[in-house]
N, C-alpha and C positions, 0 to 999 in steps of 0.2 A: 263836123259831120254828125249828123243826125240818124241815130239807129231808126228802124223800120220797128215796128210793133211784133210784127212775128220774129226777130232777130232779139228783140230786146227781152220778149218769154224766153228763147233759146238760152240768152247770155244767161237770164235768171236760175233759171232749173238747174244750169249748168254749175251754178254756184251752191246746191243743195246738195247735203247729204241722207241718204236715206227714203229716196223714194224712186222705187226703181219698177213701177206697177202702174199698168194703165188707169187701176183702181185711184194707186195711190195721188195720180197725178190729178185723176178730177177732184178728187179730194181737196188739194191744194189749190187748182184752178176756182172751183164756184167757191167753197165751203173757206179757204185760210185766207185767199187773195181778193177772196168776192167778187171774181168778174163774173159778168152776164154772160150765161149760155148763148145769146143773141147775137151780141159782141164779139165772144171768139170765133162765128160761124163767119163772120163777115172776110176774117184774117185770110190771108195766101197761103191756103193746106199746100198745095204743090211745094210750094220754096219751104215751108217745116219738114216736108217730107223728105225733100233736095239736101237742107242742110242737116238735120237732126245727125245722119249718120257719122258725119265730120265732127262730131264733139266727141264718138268714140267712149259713150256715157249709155249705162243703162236709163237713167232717166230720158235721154233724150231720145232713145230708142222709144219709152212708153208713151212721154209726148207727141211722138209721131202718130203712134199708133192710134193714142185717143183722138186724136185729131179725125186718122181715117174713119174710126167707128162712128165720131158726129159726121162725119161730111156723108155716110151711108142711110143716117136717119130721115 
């Protein structure tokens, strides 16, 4: 089985320590991991939003979040 690209950010983050900030997470998204702003906008915000709260992680809380404030841009 083949993870989904928004599952396999989630698996990731989930595996970090120490960023727990929607700041901190764009940070990590363009700037440590260098994906394209263009790229993540493409991703299924609803299922990041859907799952994020299931990992029970503050990161996965801020990845939700960052997600909401690009999908509002």
């Amino acid at each position: 089985m083949i993870a989904e690209p928004e599952k396999a950010i989630c698996d990731a983050v989930y595996k970090l320590a120490g960023v727990a900030s929607v700041d901190g997470i764009e940070r990590l998204l363009l700037d440590d991991w260098r994906m394209e702003r263009e790229d993540l906008a493409t991703l299924d915000i609803e299922f990041i939003q859907w799952i994020a709260p299931r990992y029970h992680r503050k990161s996965l809380t801020a990845l939700a979040g960052w997600f909401s404030r690009v999908a509002k841009r």
